[in-house]
C-alpha positions in Angstrom: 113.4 66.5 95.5 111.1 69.1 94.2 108.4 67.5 92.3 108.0 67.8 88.4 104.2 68.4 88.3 105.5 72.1 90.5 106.3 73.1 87.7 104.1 73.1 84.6 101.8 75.7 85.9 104.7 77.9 87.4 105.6 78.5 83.6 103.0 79.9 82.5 103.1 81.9 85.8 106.0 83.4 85.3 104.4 85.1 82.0 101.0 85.7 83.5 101.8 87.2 87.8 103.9 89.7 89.1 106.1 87.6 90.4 109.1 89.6 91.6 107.8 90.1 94.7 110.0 93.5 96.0 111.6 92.3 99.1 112.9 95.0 101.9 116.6 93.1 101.9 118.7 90.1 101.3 117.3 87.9 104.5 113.8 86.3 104.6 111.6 88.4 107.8 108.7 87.3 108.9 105.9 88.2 106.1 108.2 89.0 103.5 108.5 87.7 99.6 110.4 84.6 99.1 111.5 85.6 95.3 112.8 88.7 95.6 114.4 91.6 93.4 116.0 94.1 95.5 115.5 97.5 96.5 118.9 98.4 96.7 119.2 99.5 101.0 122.7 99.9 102.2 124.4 98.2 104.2 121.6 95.3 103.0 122.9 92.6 104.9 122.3 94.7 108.2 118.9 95.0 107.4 118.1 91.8 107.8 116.1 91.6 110.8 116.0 94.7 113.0 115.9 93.0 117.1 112.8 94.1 118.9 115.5 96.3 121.6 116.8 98.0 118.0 113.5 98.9 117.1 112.4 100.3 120.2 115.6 102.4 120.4 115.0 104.2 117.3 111.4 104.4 117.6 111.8 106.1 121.2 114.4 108.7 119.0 111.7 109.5 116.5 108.6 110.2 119.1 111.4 112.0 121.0 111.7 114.4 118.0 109.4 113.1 115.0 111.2 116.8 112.7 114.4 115.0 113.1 114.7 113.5 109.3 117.9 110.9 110.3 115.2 109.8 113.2 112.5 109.1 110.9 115.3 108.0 108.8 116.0 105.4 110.6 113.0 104.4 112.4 111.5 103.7 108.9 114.1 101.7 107.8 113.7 99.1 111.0 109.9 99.4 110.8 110.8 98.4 107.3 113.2 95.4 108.4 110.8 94.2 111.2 107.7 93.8 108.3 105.7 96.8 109.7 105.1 97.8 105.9 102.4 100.3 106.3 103.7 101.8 109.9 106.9 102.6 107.4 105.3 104.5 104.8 103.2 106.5 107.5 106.8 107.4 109.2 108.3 108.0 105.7 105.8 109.8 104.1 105.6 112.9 106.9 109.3 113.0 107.3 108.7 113.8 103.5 106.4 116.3 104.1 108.4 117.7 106.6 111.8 117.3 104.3 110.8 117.8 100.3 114.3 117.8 99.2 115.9 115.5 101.6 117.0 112.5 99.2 117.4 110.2 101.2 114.1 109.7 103.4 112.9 110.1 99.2 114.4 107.2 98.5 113.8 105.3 101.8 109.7 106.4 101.5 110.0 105.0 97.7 111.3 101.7 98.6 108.7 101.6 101.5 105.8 102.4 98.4 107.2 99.4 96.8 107.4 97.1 99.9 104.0 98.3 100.6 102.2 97.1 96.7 102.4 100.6 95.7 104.3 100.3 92.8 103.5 103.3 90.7 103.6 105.8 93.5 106.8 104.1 94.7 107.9 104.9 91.2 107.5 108.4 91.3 108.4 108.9 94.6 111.9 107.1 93.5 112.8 109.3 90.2 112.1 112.4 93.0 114.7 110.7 95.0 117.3 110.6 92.3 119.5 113.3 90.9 120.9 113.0 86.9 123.8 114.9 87.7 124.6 112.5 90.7 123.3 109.5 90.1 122.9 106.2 92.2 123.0 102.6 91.3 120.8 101.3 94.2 117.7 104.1 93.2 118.1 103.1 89.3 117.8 99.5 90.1 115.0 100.3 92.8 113.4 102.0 89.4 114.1 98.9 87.4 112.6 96.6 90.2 109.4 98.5 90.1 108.6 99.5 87.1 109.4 95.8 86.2 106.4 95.0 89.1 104.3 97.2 86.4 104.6 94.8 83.2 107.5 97.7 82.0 110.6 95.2 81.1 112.4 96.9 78.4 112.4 100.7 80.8 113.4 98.6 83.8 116.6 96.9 81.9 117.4 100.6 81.3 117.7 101.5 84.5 119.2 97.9 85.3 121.8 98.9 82.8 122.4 102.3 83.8 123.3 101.1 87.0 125.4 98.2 86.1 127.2 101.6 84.2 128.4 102.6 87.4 128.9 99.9 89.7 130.0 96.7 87.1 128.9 93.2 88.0 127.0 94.3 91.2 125.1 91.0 92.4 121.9 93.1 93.3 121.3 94.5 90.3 122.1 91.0 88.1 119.5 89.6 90.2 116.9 92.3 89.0 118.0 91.7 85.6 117.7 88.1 85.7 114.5 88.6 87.4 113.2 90.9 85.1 113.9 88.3 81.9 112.3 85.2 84.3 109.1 87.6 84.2 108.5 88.0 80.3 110.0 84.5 79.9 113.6 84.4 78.7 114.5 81.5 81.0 117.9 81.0 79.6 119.1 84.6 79.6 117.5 84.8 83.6 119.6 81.8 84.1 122.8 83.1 82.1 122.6 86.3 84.6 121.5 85.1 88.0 124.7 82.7 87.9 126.5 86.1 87.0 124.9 87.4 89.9 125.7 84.1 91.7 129.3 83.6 91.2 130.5 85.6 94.1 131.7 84.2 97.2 129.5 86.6 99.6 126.7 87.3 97.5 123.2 87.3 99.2 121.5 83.6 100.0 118.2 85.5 98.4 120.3 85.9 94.4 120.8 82.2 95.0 117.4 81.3 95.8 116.4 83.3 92.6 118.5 81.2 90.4 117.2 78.3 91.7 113.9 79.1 91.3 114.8 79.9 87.6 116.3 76.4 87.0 113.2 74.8 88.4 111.4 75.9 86.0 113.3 75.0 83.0 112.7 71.5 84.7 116.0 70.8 86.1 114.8 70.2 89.6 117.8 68.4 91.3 120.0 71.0 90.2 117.9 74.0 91.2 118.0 72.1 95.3 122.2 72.1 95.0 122.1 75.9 94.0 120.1 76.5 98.0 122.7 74.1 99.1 126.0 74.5 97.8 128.6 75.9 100.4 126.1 76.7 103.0 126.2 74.7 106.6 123.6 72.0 106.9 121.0 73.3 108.7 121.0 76.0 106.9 121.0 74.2 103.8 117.8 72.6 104.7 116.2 76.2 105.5 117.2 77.2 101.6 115.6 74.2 100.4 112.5 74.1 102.5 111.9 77.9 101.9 112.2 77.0 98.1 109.5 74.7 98.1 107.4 76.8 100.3 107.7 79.2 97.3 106.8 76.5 94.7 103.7 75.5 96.2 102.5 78.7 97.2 102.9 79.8 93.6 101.3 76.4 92.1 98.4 76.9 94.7 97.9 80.5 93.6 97.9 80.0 90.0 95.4 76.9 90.2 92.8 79.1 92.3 93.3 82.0 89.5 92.8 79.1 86.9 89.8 78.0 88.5 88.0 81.5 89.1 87.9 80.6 92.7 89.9 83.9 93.5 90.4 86.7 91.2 93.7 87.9 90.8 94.7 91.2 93.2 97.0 93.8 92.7 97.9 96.4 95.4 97.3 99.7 94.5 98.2 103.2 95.3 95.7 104.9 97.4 
């Protein structure tokens, strides 16, 4: 069972990090947040860990022709799913160069900004990505998800809330929401939306792992183990609850060095 004394320094945490950590899908890769908002990639469950063979393929497409923007395209998005942050934004950011107007490598090189600590770069490079007179749900909830990494909660509700205007109830966006309330401390309305977010059938392990985390820290630390657990096989079970506490403690441990001026806080910045 997770342990009580977790949990009275993740409170005041929650008010003082940036802890929505922007994660690059729904499935935990190798050097990747554990509490996640999401970044909105489709199909995300497909992204969750690009093979070594699937990488290789579409990196050998992109050196084969580096102007071809569905190459880059793609290779950026498995560099992305394989944890090679910064090898994404290089691939991202000349396709870019190469494409202004193409929308999609914008929003592919934006979410690679934000996977990459680059949050207010990331932001701009998203609002080039999207289009008023066409909009799309997964780049106004990227928005939200960033500009919530900035300390800007009520803007990033908006663009929660705009795209909850066209696609109702989506589990992805909830979780940002819910997120975004954990962050300036609203517990209860976090909670009241992640288990919106949470009441689907197939929705992602990672909204699951949010509520939990949310429940935790209003103390209820039996409950917030069941959430990882419910309806999942037993092994992997054990892998929710484990990665739970791995986020716990990492969090307790980084907030006691900030409290004891052992190590300064760091934010990534844009270069």
């Amino acid at each position: 069972m997770l342990q009580p004394h977790r949990f009275a320094r993740l409170r005041a945490l929650a008010a003082s990090s940036a802890i929505l950590a922007l994660g690059l899908c729904g499935c935990q890769t190798a050097g990747s947040p554990d509490i996640t908002g999401s970044l909105g990639d489709k199909p995300e469950a497909s992204r969750a860990a690009a093979p070594p063979q699937q990488l290789e393929v579409y990196r050998d497409r992109f050196r084969a022709n580096p102007k071809d923007a569905n190459a880059a395209l793609e290779y950026g998005k498995a560099l992305r799913a394989s944890g090679q942050r910064s090898q994404a934004v290089a691939v991202l950011e000349q396709a870019t160069i190469a494409h202004p107007g193409n929308k999609a490598l914008l929003a592919a090189y934006g979410r690679a900004l934000a996977d990459n600590g680059n949050f207010q770069q990331a932001y701009d490079v998203l609002t080039r990505a999207h289009s008023p007179d066409d909009p799309d749900w997964r780049i106004l909830s990227a928005q939200g998800a960033v500009l919530d990494q900035l300390g800007r909660y009520e803007e990033a509700r908006q663009y929660y809330a705009s795209a909850l205007k066209i696609a109702p109830d989506e589990p992805s966006v909830l979780s940002n929401l819910g997120l975004s309330y954990a962050l300036s401390k609203d517990l209860p309305r976090a909670e009241e939306t992640l288990r919106r977010a949470s009441s689907r059938a197939d929705v992602n392990p990672r909204v699951r792992l949010n509520l939990a985390w949310v429940v935790g820290l209003q103390g209820r630390y039996a409950e917030a183990e069941s959430i990882v657990k419910a309806d999942r096989p037993a092994e992997e079970a054990a892998e929710n609850v484990a990665q739970l506490r791995r986020v716990l403690s990492r969090k307790e441990k980084e907030n006691a060095r900030a409290e004891a001026g052992k190590t300064p806080a760091t934010a990534r910045r844009s270069d």
